[in-house]
C-alpha positions as CSV (number, residue, x, y, z in Angstrom):
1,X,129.6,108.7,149.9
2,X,127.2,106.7,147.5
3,X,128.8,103.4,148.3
4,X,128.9,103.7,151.7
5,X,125.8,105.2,152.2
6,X,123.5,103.2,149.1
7,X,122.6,106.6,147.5
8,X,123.6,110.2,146.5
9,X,121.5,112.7,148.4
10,X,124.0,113.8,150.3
11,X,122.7,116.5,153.3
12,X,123.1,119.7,152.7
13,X,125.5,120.5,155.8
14,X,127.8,117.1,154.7
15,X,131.4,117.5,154.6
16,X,133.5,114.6,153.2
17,X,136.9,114.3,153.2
18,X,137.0,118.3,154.3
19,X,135.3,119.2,151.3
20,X,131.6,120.0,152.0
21,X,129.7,117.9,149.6
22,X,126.2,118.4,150.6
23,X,126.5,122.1,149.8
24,X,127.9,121.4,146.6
25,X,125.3,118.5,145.9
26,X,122.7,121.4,146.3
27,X,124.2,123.7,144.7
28,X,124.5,121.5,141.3
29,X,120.4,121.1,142.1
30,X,119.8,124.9,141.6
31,X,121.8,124.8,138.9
32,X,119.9,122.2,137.4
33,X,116.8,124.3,138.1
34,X,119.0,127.6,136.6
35,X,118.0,125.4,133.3
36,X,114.5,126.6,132.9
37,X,115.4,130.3,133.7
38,X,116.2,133.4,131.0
39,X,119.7,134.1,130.9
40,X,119.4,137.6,132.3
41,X,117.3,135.8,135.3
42,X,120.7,133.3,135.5
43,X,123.0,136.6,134.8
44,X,121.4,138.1,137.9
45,X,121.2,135.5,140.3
46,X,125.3,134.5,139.0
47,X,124.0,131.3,138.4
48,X,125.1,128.8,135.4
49,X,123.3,126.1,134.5
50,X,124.2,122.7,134.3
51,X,124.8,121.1,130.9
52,X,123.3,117.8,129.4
53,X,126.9,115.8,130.0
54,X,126.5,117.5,133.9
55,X,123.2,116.1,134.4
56,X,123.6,112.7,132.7
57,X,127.0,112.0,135.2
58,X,125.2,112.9,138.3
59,X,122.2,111.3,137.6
60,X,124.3,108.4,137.0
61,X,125.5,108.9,140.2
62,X,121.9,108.7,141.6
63,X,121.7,112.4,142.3
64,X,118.0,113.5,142.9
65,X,117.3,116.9,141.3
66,X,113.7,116.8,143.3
67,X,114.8,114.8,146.2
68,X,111.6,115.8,148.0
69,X,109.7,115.2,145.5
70,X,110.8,111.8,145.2
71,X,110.2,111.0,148.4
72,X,106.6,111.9,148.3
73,X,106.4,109.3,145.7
74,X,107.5,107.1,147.7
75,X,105.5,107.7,150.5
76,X,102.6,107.4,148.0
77,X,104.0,104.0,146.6
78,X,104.5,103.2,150.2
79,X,101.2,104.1,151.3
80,X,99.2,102.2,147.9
81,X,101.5,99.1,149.1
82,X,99.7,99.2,152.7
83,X,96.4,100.0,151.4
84,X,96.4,96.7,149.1
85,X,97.4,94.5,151.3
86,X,95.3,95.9,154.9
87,X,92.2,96.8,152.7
88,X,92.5,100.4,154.3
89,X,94.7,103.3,154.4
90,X,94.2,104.4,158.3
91,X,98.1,103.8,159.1
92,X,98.7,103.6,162.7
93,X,101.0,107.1,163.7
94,X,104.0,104.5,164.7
95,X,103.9,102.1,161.6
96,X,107.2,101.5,159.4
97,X,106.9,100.5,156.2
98,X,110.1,99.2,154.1
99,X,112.4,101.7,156.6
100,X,110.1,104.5,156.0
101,X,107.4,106.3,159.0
102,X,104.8,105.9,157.1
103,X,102.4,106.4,159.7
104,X,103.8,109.8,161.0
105,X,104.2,110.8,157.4
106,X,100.5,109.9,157.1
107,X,99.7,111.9,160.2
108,X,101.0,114.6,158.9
109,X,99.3,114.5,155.4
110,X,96.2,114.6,157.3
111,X,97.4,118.1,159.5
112,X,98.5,119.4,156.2
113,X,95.0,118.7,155.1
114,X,93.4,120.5,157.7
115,X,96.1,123.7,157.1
116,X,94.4,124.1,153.9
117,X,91.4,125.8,156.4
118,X,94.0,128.1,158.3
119,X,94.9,131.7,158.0
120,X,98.3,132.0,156.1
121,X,98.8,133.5,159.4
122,X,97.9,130.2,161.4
123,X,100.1,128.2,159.1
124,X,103.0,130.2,159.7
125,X,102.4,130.6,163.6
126,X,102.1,126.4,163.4
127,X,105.0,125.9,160.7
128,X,102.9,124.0,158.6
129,X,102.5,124.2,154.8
130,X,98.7,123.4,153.2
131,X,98.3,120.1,151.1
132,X,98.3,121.1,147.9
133,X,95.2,120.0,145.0
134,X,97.7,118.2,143.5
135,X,99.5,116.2,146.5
């Protein structure tokens, strides 16, 4: 999948070869997270974690553990890119930048923005999550 495709974040509904990959790739993620939790919380949710060797050969693989989060750096890297080089940051809602939508992922920054105003109600009636302090 990584060589054809130029990385390892495989979707979670993938099936390769008849063996469904992308639900295994996420699974190996939660157990990646099971690695901060107690071992009564990993006990109840039947959950191991993954060991050091398990981490080290899937991040050699170029398996994202956060693969959201990762892409929000990159929109970020993407967006300080187009802000050097335009003098501004007002991306139009159509731009690409280096294969990404950067302006409909700035778009919808902004409405996340305005979420942060909404009812939790409002949010969920609109599917959209608040901006956070720290994003």
């Amino acid at each position: 999948y990584r060589e054809r495709e130029g990385h390892a974040n495989v979707p979670r509904m993938h099936v390769e070869d008849g063996e469904r990959l992308g639900g295994w790739v996420t699974n190996q993620r939660k157990r990646y997270r099971a690695r901060e939790w107690s071992e009564a919380e990993r006990k109840k949710k039947m959950m191991s974690a993954l060991s050091d060797e398990e981490v080290e050969r899937l991040e050699r693989l170029g398996v994202a553990f956060d693969p959201l989060g990762e892409q929000q750096e990159r929109m970020y890297g993407l967006l300080a890119s187009y802000r050097e080089r335009e003098g501004h940051a007002n991306v139009p809602r159509m731009h690409v930048e280096d294969g990404e939508r950067l302006g409909g992922w700035v778009t919808n920054q902004r409405k996340r923005y305005r979420a942060r105003e909404w009812s939790e109600a409002e949010r969920k009636k609109k599917m959209m999550s608040a901006l956070s302090d720290e994003e």
